[in-house]
VEXDREN-2710 file (C-alpha; in Angstrom, 1 decimal):
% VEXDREN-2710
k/r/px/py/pz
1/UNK/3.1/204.5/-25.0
2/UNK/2.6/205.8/-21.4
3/UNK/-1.3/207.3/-19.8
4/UNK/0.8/210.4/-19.5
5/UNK/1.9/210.5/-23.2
6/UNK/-1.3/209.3/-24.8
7/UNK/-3.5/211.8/-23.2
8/UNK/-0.9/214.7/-24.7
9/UNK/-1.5/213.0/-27.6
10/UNK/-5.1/213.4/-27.9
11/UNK/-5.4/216.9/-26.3
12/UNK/-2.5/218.2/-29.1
13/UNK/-4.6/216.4/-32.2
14/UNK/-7.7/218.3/-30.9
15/UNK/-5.9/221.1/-30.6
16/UNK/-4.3/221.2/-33.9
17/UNK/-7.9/220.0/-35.6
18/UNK/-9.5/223.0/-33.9
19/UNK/-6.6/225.4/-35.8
20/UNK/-6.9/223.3/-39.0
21/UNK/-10.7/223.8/-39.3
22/UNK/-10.3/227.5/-38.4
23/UNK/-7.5/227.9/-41.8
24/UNK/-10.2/225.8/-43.3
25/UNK/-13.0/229.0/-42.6
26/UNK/-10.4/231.8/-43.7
27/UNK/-9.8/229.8/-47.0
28/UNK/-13.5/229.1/-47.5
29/UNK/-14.3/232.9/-47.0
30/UNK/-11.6/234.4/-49.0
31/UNK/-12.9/231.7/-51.7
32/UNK/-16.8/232.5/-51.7
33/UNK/-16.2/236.1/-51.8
34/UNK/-13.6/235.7/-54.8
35/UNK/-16.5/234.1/-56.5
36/UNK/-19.0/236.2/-55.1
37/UNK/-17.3/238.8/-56.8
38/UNK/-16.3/237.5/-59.8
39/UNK/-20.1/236.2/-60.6
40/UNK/-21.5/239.6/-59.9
41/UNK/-19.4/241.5/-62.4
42/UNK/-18.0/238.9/-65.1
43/UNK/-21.3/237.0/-65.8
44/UNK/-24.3/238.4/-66.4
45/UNK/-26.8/235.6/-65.8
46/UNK/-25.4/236.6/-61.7
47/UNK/-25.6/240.2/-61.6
48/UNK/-29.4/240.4/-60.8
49/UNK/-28.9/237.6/-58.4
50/UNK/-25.9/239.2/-57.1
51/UNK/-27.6/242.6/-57.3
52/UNK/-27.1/243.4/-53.6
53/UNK/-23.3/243.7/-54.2
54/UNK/-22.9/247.6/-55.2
55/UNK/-21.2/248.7/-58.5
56/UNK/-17.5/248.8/-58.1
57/UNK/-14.5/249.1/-60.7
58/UNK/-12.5/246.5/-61.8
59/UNK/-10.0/248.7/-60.1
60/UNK/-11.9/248.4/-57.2
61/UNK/-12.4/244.4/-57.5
62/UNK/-8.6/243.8/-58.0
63/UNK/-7.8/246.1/-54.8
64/UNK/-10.3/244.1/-52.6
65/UNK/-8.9/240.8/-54.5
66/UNK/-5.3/241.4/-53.5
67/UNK/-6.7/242.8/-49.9
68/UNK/-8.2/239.9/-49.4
69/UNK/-5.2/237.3/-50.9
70/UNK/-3.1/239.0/-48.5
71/UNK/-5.2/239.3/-45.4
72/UNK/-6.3/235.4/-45.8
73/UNK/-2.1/234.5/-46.3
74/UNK/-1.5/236.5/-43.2
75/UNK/-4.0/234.7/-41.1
76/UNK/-3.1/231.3/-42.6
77/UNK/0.4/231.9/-42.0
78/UNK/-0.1/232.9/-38.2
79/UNK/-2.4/230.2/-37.7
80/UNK/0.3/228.0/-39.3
81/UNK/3.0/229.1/-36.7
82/UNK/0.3/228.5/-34.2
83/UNK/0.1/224.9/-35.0
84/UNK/4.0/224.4/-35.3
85/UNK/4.4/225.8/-32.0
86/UNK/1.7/223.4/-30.1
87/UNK/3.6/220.1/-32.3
88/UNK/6.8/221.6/-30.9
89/UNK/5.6/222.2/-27.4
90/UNK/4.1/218.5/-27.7
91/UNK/7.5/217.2/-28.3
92/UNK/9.1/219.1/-26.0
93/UNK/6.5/217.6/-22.9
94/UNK/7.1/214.3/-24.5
95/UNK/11.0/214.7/-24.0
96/UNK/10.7/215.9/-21.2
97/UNK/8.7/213.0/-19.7
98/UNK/11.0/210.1/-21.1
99/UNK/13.6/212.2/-19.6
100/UNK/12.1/212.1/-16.6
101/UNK/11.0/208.7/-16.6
102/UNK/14.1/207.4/-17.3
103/UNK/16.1/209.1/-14.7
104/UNK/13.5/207.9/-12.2
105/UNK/14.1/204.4/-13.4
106/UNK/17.7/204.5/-13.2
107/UNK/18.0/205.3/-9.6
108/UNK/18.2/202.5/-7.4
109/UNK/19.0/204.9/-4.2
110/UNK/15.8/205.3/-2.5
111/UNK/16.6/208.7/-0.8
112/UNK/18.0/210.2/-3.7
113/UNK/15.0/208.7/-5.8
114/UNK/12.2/210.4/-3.5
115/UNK/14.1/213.9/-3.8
116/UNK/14.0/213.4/-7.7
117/UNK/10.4/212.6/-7.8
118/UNK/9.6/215.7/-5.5
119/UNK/11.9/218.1/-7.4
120/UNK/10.8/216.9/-10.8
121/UNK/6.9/217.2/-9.7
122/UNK/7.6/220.7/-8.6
123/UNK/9.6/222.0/-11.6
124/UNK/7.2/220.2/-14.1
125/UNK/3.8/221.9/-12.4
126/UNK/5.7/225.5/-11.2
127/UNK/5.3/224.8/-7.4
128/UNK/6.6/225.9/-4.5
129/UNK/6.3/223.7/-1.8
130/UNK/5.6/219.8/-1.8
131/UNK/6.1/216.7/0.1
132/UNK/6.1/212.7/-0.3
133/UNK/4.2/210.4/2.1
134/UNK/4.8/206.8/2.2
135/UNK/3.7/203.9/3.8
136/UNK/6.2/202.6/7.1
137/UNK/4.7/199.9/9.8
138/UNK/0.9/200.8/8.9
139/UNK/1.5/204.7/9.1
140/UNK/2.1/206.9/6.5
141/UNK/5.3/209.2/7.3
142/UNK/6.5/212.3/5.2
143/UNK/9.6/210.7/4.0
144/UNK/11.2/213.8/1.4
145/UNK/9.6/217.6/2.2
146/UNK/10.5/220.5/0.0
147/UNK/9.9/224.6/1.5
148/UNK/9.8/225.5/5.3
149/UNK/8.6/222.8/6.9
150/UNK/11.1/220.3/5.6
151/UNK/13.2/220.2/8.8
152/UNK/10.8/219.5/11.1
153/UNK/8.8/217.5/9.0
154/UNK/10.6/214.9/7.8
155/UNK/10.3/211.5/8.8
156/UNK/7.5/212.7/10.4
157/UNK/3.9/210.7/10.6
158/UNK/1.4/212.3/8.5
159/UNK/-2.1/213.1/10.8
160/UNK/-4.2/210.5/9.9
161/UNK/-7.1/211.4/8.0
162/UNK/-6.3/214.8/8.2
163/UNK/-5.9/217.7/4.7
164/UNK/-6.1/217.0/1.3
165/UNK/-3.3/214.4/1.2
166/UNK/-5.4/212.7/3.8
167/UNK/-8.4/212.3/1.3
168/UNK/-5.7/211.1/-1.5
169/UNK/-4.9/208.1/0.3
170/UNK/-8.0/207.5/1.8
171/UNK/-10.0/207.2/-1.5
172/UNK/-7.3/206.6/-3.6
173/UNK/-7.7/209.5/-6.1
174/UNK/-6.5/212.4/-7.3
175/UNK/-7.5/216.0/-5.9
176/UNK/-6.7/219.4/-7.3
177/UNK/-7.9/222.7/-5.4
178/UNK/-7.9/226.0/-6.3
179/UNK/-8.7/228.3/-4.3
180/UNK/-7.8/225.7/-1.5
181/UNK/-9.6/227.9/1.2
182/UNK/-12.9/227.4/-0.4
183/UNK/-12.4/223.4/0.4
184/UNK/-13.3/222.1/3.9
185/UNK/-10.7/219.0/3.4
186/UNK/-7.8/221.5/3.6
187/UNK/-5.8/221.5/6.6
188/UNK/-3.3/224.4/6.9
189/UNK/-1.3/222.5/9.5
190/UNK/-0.3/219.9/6.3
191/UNK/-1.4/221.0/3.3
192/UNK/0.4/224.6/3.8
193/UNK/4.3/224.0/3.0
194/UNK/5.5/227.1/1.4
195/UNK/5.8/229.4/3.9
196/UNK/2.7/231.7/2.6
197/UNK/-0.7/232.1/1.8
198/UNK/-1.5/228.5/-0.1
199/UNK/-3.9/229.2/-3.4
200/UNK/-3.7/225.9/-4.8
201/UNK/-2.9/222.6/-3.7
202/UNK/-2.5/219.2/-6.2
203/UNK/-2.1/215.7/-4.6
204/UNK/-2.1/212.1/-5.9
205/UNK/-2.0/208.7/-4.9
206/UNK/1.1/206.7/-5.5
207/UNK/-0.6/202.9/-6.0
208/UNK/1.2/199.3/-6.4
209/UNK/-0.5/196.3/-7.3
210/UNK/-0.8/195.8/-3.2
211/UNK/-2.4/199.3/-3.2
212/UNK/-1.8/202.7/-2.0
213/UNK/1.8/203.2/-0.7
214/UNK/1.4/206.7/-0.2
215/UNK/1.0/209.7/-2.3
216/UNK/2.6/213.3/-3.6
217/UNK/1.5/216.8/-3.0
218/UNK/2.2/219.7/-4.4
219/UNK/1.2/223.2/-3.6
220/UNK/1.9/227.1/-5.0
221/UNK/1.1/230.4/-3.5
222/UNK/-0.3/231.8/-6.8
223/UNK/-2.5/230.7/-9.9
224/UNK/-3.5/226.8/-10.2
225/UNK/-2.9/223.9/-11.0
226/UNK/-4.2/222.3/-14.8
227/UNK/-5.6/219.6/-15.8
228/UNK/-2.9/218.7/-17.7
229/UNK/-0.8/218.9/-14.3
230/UNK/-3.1/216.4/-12.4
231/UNK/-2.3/214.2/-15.6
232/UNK/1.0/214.5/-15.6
233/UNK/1.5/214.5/-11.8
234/UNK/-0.4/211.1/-12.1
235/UNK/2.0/210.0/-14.6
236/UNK/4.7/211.1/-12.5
237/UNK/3.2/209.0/-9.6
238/UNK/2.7/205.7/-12.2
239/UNK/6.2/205.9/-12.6
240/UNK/7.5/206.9/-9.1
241/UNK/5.8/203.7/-7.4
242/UNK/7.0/201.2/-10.1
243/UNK/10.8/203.1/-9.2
244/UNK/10.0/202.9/-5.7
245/UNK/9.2/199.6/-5.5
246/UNK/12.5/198.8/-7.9
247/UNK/14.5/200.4/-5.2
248/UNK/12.8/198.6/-2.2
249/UNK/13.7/195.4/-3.9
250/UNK/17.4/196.3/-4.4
251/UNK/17.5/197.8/-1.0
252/UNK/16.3/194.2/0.1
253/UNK/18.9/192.5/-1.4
254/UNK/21.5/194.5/0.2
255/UNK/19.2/194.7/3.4
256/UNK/22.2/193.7/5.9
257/UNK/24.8/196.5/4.4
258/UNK/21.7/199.1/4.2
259/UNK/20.7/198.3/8.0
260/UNK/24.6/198.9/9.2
261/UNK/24.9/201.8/7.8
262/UNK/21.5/203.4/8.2
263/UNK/22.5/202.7/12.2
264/UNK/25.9/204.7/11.2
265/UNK/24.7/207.4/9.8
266/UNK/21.6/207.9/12.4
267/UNK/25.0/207.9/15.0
268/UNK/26.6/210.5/13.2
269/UNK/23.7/212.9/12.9
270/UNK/22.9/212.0/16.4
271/UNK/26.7/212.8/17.3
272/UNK/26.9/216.1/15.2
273/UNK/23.6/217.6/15.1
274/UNK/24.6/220.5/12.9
275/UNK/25.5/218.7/10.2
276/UNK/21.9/216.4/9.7
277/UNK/21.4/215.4/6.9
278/UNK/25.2/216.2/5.4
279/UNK/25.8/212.9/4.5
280/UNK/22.9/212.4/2.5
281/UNK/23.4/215.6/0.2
282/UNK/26.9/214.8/-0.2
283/UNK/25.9/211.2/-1.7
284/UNK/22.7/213.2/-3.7
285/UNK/25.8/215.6/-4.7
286/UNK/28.8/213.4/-5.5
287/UNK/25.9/211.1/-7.6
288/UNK/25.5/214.1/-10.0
289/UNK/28.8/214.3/-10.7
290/UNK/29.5/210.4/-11.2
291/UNK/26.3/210.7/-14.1
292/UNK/27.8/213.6/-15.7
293/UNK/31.3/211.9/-16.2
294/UNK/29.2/208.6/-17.1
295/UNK/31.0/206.8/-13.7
296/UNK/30.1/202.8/-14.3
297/UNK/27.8/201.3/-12.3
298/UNK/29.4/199.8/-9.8
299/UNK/31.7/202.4/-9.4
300/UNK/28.3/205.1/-9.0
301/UNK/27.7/202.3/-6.2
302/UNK/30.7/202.5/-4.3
303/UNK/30.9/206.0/-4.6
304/UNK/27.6/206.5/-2.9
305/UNK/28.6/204.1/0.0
306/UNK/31.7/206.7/0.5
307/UNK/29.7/209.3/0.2
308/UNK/27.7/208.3/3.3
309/UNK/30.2/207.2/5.5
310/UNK/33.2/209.8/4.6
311/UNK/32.7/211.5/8.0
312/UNK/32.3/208.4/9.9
313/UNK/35.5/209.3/11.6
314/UNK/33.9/211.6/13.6
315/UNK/32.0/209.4/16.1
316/UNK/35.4/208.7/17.6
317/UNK/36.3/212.2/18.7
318/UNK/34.7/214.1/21.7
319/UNK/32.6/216.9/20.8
320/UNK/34.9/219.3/22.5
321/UNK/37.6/218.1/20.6
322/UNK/35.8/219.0/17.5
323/UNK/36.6/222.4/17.9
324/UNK/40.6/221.9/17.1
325/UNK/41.6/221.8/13.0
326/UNK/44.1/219.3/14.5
327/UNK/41.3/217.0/15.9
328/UNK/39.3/217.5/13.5
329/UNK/41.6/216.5/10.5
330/UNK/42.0/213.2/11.9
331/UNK/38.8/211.8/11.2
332/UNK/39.2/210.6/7.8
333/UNK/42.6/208.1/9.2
334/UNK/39.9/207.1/11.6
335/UNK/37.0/206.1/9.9
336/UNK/39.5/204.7/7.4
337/UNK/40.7/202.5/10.7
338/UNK/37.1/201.9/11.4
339/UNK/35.8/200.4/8.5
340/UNK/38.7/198.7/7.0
341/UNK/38.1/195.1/8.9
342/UNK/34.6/195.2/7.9
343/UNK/34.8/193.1/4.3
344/UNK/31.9/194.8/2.8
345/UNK/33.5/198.2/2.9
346/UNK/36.2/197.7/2.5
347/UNK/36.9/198.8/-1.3
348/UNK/35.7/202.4/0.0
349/UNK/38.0/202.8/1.9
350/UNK/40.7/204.8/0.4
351/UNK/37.9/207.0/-0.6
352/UNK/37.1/207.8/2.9
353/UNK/40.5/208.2/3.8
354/UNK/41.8/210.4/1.3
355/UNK/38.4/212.9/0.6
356/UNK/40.4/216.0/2.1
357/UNK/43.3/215.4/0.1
358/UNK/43.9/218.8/-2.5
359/UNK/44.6/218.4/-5.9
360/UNK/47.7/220.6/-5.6
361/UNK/48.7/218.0/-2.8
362/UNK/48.8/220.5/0.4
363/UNK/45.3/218.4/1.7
364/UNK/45.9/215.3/4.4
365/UNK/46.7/212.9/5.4
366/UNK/48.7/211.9/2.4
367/UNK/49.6/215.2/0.7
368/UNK/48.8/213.0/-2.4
369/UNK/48.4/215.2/-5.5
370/UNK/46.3/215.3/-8.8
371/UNK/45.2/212.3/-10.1
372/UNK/47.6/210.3/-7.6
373/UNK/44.1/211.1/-5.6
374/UNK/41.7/208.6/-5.9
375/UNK/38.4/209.9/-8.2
376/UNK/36.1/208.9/-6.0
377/UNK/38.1/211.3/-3.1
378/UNK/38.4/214.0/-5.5
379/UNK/34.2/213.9/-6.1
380/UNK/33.6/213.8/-2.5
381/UNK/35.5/216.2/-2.0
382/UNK/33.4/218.5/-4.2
383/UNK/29.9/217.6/-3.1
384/UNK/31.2/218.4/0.4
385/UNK/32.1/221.5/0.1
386/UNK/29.3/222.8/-2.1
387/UNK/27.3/221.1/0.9
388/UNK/29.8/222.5/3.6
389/UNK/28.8/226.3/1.8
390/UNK/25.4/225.8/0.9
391/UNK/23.6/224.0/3.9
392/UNK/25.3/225.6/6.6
393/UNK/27.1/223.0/8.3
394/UNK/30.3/224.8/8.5
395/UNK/29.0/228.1/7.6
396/UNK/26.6/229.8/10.2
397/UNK/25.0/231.2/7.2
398/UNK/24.9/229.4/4.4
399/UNK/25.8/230.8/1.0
400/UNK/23.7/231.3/-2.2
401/UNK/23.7/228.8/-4.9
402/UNK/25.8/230.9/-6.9
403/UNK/28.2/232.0/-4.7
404/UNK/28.6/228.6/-3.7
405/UNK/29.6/227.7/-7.4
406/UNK/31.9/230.9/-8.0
407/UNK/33.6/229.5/-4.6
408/UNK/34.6/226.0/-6.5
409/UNK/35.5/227.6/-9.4
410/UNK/37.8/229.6/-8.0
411/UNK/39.3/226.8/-6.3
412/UNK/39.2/224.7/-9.2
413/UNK/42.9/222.9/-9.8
414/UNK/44.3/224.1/-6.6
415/UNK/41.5/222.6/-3.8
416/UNK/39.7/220.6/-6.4
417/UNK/40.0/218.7/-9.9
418/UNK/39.1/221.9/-12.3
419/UNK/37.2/218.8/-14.7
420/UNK/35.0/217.4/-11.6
421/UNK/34.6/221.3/-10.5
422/UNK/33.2/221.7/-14.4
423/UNK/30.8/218.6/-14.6
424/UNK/30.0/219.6/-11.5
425/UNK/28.5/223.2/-12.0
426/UNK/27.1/222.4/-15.3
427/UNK/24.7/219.8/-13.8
428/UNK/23.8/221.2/-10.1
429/UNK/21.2/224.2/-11.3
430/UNK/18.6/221.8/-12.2
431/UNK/18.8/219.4/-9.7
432/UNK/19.4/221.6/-6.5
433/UNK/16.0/223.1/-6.7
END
């Protein structure tokens, strides 16, 4: 059993030993005044003893009797409920952290592992803003920012030294604030994410066996953070470096493939600077699908690759000629041109080249319809336009979240497979936080 999961543990058995001894009192008062009673007016050799008690009916006794009964099974009874609802509540932090655990362990894609460990940490603790630092040449670097800041921010270095974060690393523990501006080691300039007045501010280390690697921070504009949150944003951290360092190693393996087309998608965002970043959401995107319609492995992998490089096309045609739906629809052939002598992509490529076909077959280049499509196209074609709606990069203002999904579903069998569209929707509320 985890830290995380024994330390629930304990704090739950204390808690439900506190309610037990308190049913324990109500029983033994309704018990000694039963008896109390019950001396003073059925047995003589008590009644002087007793004489304090004042002369009641048997009426009277019976009344206070079944008062009392009652009273002491109302108690017991919300007490009871009391103590079912902290087991349940137990179980249900327990589930949730296996859940968690094991969907951090699962991912081998390092970007879309550091959004997961950010987006869990803030949904788990009620935050509004966070960020992850991590360790890169001997500097630590904000590698995965969520509120405000996020776009100017990341891949950032992190200010030596500097906020609360700075501490975290430094001394290798965990720090929670509240109220932060009562704490000289807080630094506005990077502790202050949210876009607001910070109140409270959680960060912990993220340690290896080789040390720190970095560390995550968290912050809200209102209330505080728990104990329990520093214990399970510690957990969290456990977990995220082993996870981490899983991904490193499988990003080492592949270290030649990951290298090309790091340099490829750094050329596309330099090419089209509106769409930053659009790559990377569409693979975060088109991954939630492939888990909800349980896509093997090695098919999740390939899918991925697509994702990344489906606009690849693009760094062959002029900016100017970007601006032309006739220009522009011929970037799929091209990356498909582009990437097909290269032996290592080469199973993606139909993927790339057919992720703006429609299911009802008016899309391009192929008109190819339905399931003639190939799946991996028909995902990509999803996540891209949720992206396309929600992030801006075709729309000078992007959509809401919901409007975004009413737009799919409207579209669903005509522009898009109506059962990707469904597995689709069902699944993005949690994850695009």
């Amino acid at each position: 059993m985890s830290k995380q999961a024994k330390s629930d543990k304990t704090s739950i058995i204390e808690e439900i030993r506190a309610k037990l001894r308190f049913l324990n009192l109500i029983a033994a008062f309704i018990v000694i005044t039963l008896l109390a009673v019950i001396l003073r007016y059925l047995f003589k050799p008590f009644s002087e003893a007793l004489d304090f008690l004042p002369d009641i009916s048997i009426t009277l006794i019976i009344v206070i009797i079944i008062i009392l009964t009652i009273a002491g099974f109302i108690m017991w009874r919300a007490v009871s409920r009391k103590i079912i609802w902290s087991i349940e509540k137990y179980r249900e932090r327990l589930d949730t952290i296996f859940a968690v655990t094991k969907d951090m362990r699962e991912e081998v894609y390092g970007d879309i592992l550091l959004d997961k460990i950010i987006s869990h940490g803030m949904s788990l603790t009620k935050s509004n803003a966070g960020f992850v630092l991590l360790k890169d040449d001997g500097n630590f670097v904000f590698r995965i920012v969520k509120g405000p800041s996020q776009d100017t921010l990341m891949g950032t270095p992190f200010p030596k030294g500097k906020g609360i974060a700075g501490w975290v690393l430094k001394n290798g523990k965990s720090l929670n604030v509240s109220p932060v501006s009562d704490d000289k080691r807080f630094d506005a300039s990077v502790d202050a994410l949210s876009g607001a007045q910070t109140q409270a501010v959680l960060s912990v280390p993220l340690s290896t066996k080789k040390g720190i690697i970095g560390a995550i921070e968290l912050s809200k504009e209102e209330g505080s953070y728990s104990d329990r949150d520093t214990e399970l944003l510690a957990y969290l951290a456990d977990q995220a470096a082993t996870s981490l360092v899983q991904a490193q190693f499988h990003e080492d393996q592949k270290n030649y493939e990951i290298h090309i087309t790091d340099i490829l998608l750094k050329s596309i965002d330099a090419h089209i600077p509106e769409k930053r970043g659009h790559s990377h959401r569409v693979a975060k995107y088109s991954n939630i699908i492939a888990k909800a319609i349980n896509l093997s492995e090695e098919k999740k992998k390939r899918l991925y690759l697509a994702s990344l490089l489906h606009d690849i096309g693009f760094l062959r045609i002029k900016a100017e000629e970007m601006l032309t739906r006739e220009d522009c629809i011929k970037h799929s052939v091209i990356g498909y041109e582009m990437i097909r002598p290269i032996n290592f992509y080469s199973d993606i490529t139909p993927f790339i080249l057919h992720h703006h076909e429609r299911y009802d077959g008016s899309g391009y280049p192929a008109k190819l319809q339905g399931e003639a499509i190939p799946l991996e196209a028909r995902i990509i074609a999803v996540a891209e336009a949720f992206d396309a709606m929600t992030s801006g990069s075709y729309y000078k203002v992007p959509v809401k979240l919901d409007e975004a999904v009413k737009e799919l579903e409207e579209n669903a069998g005509t522009q898009f497979d109506a059962s990707l569209v469904e597995a689709f929707t069902k699944n993005i509320l949690p994850d695009h936080l």
